[in-house]
N, CA, C and O atoms as a DFTB+ gen file, in Angstrom:
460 C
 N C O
     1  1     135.703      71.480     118.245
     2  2     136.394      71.912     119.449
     3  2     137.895      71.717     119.309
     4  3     138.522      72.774     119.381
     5  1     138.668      70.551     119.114
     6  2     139.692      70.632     118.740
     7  2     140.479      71.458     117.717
     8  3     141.671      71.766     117.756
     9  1     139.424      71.792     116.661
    10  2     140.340      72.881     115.532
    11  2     140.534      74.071     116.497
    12  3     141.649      74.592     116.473
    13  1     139.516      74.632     117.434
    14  2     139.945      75.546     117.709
    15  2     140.908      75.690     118.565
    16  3     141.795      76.528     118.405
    17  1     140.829      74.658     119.864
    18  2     142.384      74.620     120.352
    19  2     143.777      74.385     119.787
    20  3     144.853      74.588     120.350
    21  1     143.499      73.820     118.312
    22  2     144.583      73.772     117.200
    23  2     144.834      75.259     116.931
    24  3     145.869      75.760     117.370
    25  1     143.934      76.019     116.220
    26  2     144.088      77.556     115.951
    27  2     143.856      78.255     117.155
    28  3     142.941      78.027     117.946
    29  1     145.023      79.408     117.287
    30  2     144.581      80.386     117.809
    31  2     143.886      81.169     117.666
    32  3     143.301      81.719     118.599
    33  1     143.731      81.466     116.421
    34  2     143.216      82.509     116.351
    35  2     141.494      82.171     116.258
    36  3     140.929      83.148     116.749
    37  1     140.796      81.465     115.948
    38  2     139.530      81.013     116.587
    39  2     139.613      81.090     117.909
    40  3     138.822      81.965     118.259
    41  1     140.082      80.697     118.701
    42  2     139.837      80.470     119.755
    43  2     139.752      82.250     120.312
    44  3     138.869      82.543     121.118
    45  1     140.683      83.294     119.832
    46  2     140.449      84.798     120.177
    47  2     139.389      85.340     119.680
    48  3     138.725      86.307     120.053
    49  1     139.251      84.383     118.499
    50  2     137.844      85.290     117.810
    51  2     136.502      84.592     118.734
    52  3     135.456      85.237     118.663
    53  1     136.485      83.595     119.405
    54  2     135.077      83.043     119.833
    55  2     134.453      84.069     120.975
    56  3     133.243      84.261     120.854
    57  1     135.174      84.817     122.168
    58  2     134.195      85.816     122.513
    59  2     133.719      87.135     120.952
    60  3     132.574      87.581     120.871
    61  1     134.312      87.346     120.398
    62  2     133.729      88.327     119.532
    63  2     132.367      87.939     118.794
    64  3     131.418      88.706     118.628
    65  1     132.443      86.639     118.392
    66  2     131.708      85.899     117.724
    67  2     130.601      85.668     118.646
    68  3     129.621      86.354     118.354
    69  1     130.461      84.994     119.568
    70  2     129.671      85.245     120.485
    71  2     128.814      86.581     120.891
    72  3     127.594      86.658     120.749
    73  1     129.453      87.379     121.297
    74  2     129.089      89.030     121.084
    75  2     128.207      89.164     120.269
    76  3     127.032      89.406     120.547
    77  1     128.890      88.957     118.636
    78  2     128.116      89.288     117.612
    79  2     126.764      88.228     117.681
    80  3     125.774      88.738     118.205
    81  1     126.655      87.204     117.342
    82  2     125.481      86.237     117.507
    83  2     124.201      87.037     118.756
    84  3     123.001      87.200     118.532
    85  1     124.770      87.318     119.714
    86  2     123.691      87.938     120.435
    87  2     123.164      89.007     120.049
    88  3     121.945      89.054     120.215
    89  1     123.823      90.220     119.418
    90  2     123.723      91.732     119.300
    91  2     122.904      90.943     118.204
    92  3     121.690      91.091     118.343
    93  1     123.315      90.069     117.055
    94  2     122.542      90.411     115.844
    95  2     121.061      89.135     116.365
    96  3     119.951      89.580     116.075
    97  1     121.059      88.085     116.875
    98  2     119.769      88.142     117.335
    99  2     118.711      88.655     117.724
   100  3     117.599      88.262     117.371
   101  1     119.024      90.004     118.835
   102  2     118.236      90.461     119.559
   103  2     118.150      91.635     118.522
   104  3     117.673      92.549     119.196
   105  1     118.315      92.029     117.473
   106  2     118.353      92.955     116.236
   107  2     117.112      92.798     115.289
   108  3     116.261      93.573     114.854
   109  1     117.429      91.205     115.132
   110  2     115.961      90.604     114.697
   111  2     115.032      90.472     115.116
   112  3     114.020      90.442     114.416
   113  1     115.004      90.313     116.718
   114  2     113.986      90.026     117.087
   115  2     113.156      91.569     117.051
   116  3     112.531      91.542     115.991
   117  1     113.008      92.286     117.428
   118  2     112.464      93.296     117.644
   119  2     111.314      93.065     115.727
   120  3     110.169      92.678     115.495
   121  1     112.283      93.481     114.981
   122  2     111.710      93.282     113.686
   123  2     110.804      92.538     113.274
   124  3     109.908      92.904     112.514
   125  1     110.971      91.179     113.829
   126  2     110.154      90.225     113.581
   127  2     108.776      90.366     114.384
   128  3     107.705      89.922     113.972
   129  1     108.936      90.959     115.428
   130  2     107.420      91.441     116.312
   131  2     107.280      92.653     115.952
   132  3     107.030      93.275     116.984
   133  1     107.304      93.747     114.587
   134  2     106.824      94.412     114.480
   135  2     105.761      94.057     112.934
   136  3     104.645      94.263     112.457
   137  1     107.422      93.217     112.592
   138  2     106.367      92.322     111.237
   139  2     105.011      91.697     111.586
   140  3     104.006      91.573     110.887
   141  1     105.320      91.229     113.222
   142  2     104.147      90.266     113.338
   143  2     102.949      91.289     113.895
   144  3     101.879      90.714     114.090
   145  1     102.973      92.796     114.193
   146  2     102.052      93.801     114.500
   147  2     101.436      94.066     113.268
   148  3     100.244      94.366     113.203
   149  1     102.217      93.968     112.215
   150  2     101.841      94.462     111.317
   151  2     101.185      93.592     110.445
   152  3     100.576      94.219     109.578
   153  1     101.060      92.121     110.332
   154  2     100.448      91.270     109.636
   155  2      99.611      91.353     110.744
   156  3      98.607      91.687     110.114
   157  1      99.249      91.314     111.851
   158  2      97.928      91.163     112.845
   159  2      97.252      92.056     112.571
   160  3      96.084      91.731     112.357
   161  1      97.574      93.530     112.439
   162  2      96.729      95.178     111.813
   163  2      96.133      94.558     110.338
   164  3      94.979      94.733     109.949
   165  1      97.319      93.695     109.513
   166  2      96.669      93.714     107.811
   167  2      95.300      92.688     108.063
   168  3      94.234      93.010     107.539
   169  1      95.412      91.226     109.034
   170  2      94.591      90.602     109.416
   171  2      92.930      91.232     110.029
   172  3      91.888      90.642     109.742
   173  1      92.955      92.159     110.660
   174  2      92.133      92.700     111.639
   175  2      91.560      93.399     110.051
   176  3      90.422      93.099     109.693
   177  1      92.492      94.406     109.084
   178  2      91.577      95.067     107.916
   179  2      90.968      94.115     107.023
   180  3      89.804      94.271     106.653
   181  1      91.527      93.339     106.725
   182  2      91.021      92.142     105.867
   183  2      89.497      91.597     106.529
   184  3      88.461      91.425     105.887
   185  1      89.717      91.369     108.107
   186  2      88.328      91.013     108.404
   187  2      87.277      91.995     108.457
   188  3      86.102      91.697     108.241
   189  1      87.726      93.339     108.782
   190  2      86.524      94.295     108.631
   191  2      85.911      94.911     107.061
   192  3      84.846      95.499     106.872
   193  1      87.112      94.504     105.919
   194  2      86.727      94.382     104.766
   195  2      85.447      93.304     104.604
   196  3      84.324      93.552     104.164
   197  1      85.976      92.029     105.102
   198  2      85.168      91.183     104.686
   199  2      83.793      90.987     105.457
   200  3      82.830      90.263     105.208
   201  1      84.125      92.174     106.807
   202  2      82.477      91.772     107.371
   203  2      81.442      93.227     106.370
   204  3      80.222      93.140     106.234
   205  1      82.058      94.116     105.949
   206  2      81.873      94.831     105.248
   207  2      80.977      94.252     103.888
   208  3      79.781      94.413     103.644
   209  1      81.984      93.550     103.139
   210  2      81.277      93.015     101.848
   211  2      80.164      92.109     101.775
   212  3      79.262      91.905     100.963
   213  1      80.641      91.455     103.294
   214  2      78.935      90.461     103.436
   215  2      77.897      91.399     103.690
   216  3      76.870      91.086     103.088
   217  1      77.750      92.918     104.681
   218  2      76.856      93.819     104.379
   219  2      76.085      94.186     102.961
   220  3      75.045      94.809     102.744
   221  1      76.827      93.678     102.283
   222  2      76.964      94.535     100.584
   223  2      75.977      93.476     100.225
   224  3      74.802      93.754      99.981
   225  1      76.424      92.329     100.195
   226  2      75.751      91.257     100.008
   227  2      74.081      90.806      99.917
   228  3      73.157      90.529      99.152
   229  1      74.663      91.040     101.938
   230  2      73.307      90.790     102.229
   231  2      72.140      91.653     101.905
   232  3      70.982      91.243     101.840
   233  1      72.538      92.913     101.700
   234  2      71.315      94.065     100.989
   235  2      71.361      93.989      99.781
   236  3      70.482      94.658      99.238
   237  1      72.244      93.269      98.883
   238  2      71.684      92.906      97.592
   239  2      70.648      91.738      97.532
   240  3      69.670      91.764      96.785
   241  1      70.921      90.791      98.316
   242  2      69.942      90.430      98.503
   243  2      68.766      90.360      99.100
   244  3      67.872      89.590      98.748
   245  1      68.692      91.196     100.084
   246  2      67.402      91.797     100.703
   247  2      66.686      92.596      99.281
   248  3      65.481      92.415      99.100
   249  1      67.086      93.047      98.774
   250  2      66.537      93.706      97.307
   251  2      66.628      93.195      96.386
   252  3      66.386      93.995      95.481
   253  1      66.877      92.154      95.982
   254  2      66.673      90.785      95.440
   255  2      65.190      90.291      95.336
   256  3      64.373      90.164      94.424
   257  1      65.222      90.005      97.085
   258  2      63.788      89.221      97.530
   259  2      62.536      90.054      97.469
   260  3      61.463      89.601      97.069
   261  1      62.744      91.495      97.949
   262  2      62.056      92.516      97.802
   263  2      61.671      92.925      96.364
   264  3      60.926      93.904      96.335
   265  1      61.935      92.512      95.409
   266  2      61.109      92.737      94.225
   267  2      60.852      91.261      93.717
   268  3      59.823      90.965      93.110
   269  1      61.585      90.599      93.927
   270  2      60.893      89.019      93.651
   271  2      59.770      88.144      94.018
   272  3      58.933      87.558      93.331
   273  1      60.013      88.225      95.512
   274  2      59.036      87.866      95.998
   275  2      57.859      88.411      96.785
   276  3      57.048      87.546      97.114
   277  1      57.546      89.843      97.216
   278  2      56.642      90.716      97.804
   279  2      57.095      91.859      96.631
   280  3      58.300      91.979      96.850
   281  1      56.895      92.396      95.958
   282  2      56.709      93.762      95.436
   283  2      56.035      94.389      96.121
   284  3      55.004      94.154      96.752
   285  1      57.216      95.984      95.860
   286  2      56.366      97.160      96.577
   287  2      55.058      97.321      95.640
   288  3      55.126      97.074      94.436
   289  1      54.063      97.678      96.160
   290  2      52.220      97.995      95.741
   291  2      53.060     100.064      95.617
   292  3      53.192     100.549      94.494
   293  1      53.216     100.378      96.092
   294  2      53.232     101.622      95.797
   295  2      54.639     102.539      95.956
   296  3      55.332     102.122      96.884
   297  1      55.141     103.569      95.326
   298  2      56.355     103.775      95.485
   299  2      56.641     104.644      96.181
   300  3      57.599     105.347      95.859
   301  1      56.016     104.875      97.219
   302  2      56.511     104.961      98.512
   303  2      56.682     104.062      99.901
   304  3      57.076     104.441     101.004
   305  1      56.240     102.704      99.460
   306  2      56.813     101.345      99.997
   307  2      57.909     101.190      99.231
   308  3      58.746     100.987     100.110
   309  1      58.334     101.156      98.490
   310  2      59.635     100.986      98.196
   311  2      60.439     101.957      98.404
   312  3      61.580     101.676      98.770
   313  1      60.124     103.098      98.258
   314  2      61.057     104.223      98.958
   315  2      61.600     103.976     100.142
   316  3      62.789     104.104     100.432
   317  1      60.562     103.552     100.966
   318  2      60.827     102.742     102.670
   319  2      62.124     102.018     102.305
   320  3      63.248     102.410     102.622
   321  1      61.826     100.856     101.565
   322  2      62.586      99.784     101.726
   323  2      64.068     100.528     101.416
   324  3      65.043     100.382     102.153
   325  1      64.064     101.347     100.202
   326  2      65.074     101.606     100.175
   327  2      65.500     102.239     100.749
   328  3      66.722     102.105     100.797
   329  1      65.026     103.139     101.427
   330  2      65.884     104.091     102.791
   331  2      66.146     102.827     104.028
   332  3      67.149     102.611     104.709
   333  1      65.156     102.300     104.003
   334  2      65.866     100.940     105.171
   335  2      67.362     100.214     104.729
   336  3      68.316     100.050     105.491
   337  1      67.301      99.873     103.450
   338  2      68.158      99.282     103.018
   339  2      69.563     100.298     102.938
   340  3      70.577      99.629     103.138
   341  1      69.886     101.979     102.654
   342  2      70.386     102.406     102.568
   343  2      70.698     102.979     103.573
   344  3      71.796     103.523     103.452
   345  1      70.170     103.136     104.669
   346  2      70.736     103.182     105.899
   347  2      71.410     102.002     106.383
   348  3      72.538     102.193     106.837
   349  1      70.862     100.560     106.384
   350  2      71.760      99.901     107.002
   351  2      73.117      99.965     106.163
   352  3      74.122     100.081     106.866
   353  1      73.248      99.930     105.288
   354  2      74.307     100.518     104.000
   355  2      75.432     101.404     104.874
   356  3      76.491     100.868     105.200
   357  1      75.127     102.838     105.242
   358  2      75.482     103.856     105.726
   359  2      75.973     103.251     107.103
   360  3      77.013     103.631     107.641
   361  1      75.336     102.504     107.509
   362  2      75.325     102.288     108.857
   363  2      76.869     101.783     109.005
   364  3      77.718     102.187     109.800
   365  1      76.997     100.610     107.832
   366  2      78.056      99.289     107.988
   367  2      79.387     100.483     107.417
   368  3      80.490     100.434     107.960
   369  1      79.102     101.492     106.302
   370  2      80.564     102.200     106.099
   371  2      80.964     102.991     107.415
   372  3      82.179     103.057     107.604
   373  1      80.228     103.546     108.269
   374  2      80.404     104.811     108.963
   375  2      81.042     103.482     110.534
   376  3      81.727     104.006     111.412
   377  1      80.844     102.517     110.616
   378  2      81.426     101.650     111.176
   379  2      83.028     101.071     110.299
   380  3      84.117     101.257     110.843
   381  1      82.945     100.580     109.318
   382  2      83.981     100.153     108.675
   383  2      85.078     101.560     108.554
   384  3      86.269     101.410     108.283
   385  1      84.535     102.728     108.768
   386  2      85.378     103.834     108.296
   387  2      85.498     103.851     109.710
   388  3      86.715     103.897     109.890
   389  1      84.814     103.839     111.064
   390  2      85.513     103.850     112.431
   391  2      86.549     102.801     112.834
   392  3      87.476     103.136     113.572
   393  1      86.418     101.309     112.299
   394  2      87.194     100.681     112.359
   395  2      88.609     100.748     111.626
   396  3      89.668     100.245     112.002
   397  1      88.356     101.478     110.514
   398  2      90.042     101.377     109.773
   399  2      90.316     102.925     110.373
   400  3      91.224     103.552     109.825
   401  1      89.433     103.706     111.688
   402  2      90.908     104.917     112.219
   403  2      91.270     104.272     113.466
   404  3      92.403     104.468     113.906
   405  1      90.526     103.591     114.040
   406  2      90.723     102.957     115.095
   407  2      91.824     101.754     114.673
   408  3      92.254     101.300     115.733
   409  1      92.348     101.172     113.706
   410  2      93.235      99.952     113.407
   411  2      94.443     100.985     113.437
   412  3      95.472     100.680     114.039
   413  1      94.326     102.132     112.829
   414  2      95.803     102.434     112.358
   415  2      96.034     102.879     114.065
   416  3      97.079     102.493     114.588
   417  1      94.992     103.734     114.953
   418  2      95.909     103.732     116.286
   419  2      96.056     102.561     116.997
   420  3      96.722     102.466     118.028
   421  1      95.419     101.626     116.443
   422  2      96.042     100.241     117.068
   423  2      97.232      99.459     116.893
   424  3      97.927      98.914     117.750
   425  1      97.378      99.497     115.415
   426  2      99.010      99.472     115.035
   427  2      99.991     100.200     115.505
   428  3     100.901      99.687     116.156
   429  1      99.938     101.452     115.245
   430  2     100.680     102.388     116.429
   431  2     101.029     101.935     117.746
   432  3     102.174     101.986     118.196
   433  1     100.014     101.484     118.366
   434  2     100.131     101.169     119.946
   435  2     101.323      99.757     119.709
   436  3     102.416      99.733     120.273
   437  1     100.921      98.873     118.952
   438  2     101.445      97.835     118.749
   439  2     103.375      98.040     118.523
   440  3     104.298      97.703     119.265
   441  1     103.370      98.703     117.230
   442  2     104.413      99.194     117.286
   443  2     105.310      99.365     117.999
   444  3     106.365      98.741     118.120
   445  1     104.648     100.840     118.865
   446  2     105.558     101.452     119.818
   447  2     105.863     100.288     121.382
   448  3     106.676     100.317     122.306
   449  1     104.558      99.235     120.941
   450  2     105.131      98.368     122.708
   451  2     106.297      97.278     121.940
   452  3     106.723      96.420     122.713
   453  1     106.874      97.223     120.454
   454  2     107.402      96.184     119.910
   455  2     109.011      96.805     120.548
   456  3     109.779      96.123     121.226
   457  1     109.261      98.318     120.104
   458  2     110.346      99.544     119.942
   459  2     110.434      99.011     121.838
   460  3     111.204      99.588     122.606
C-alpha cells in the first residue's frame, strides 16, 4: 500500500488492473464449466462403455457354463441358447448405441446452459 501512494503511476493503473482481473476471471470461468460439461459427458460414456463390457462378459460366461456344465442334448437347444444369448447381446448395443445419441444431445444441452 505504501509503494503505491509512493508511485503514481500504480496508483492510476489500480482501477485498470482491477477491470482487467474481473473481465479475465469471468473469461475463465465460463471455460472451466464447459470443461467440467465435458468431462461429466466423457464420465457418463465411460460408464455406458463399461456397463456395456460387463454385458460382454456376462454372456461369455453364460456360454461358458452352458457347455460346461449342462450341455445342449441337441442342436437346436443350443441354437435357443444362442439366440437367447444373442439377443440379449443386441439388446445391450441397440441400448449402448441409444445412449451414446442421447449423451452427445446431452452435452449440447450442457454446453449451451454453460455459453
Amino acid at each position: 500500500m505504501t509503494q503505491q501512494k509512493d508511485n503514481p503511476a500504480l496508483s492510476a493503473a489500480e482501477p485498470m488492473m482491477e477491470w482487467w482481473q474481473k473481465q479475465w476471471s469471468q473469461g475463465v470461468t465460463p471455460m472451466a464449466r464447459m470443461q467440467l460439461a465435458w468431462m461429466q459427458s466423457m464420465a457418463e460414456a465411460m460408464q455406458f462403455e463399461a456397463q456395456f463390457l460387463k454385458t460382454l462378459a456376462d454372456s461369455g460366461q453364460k456360454i461358458a457354463q452352458s457347455l460346461d456344465g449342462d450341455p445342449p442334448q441337441t442342436p437346436a437347444e443350443m441354437q435357443e441358447r444362442y439366440q437367447t444369448l444373442i439377443s440379449e447381446l443386441t439388446d445391450a448395443q441397440m441400448d449402448r448405441m441409444k445412449k451414446a445419441a442421447e449423451l452427445s444431445h446431452e452435452f449440447r444441452r450442457r454446453v449451451w446452459e454453460e455459453l
